[in-house]
C-alpha positions, 0 to 999 in steps of 0.5 A: 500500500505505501507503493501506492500512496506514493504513486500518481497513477497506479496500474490495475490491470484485469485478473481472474475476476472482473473486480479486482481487489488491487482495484479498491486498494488502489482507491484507498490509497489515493492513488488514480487507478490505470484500466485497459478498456474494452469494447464489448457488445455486451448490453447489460443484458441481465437489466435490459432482458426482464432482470431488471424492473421496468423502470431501469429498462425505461431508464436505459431506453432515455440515455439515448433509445438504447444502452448508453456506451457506458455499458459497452465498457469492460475493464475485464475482457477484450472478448465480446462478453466481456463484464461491463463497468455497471456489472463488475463495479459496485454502484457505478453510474447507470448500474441503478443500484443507487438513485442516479445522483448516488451513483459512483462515476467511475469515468470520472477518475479511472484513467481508461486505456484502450488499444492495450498495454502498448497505450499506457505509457503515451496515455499517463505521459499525456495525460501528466501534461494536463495537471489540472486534469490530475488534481480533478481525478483526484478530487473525484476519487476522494470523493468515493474512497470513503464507500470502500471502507468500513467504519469502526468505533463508536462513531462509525454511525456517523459517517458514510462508508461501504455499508451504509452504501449497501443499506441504501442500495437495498432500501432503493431496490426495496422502494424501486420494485425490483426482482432480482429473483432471476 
């Protein structure tokens, strides 16, 4: 973790599984995590298919009469099944987990690479002339890091943290109708 505290851009290349715990250490840290970006024609299907309720398939329908390209990004698979954000990441943005004001922007933080491991170093070399872009990511993603932790001591009541996000995920889904029965 020190590494990490110490580093601007930390790498957090795809695993066995869409999220990585490195993924979140890296959050924590403080430092902007580095994906590779895939496209995929994944659409989230489990929402868009009847899995979700009627009116996340409405919601997906008004960003634009069809998925947003948000859901055609995978930071797991090149291959065309690849897990997308809103699949793989707790409460991401269009994943309607949350109301969509409490949503986490990942895009909003994350340093996206996409053509593969050969783009990474001209992407954060570009990316370091602009440090005002630098300090908004980073501003972004201590805004968030605080939901990937869990409070402890008396005062843990207090302040938001991973499980007050889950309560009112499950209060949103609960007063939302969902059935994720299957």
């Amino acid at each position: 973790m020190k590494t990490y505290s110490q580093s601007v851009f930390c790498p957090t290349l795809p695993g066995d599984s869409p999220p990585q715990k490195r993924f979140f250490d890296v959050i924590l840290a403080g430092c902007i995590p580095v994906v590779l970006a895939f496209n995929t024609t994944t659409k989230a299907t489990n929402r868009l298919n009847g899995g979700g309720s009627r009116n996340d398939r409405e919601r997906f329908e008004d960003l634009g009469k069809g998925v947003s390209k948000h859901n055609h990004i995978s930071w797991f698979s090149a291959d065309s099944n690849g897990y997308t954000v809103q699949d793989s990441y707790p409460w991401a943005k269009h994943s309607s987990t949350l109301p969509p004001d409490r949503e986490i922007d990942y895009e909003s933080f994350v340093v996206q690479i996409y053509g593969g491991v050969k783009n990474i170093k001209p992407t954060l070399e570009a990316l370091m002339e602009n440090q005002t872009e630098i300090q908004r990511r980073q501003l972004e993603l201590g805004k968030v890091a605080k939901y990937f932790t869990y409070g402890a001591g008396e005062d843990a009541h207090v302040y938001e943290d991973a499980f007050s996000m889950m309560l009112e995920s499950v209060i949103y889904s609960l007063n939302s109708g969902k059935d994720y029965s299957g």
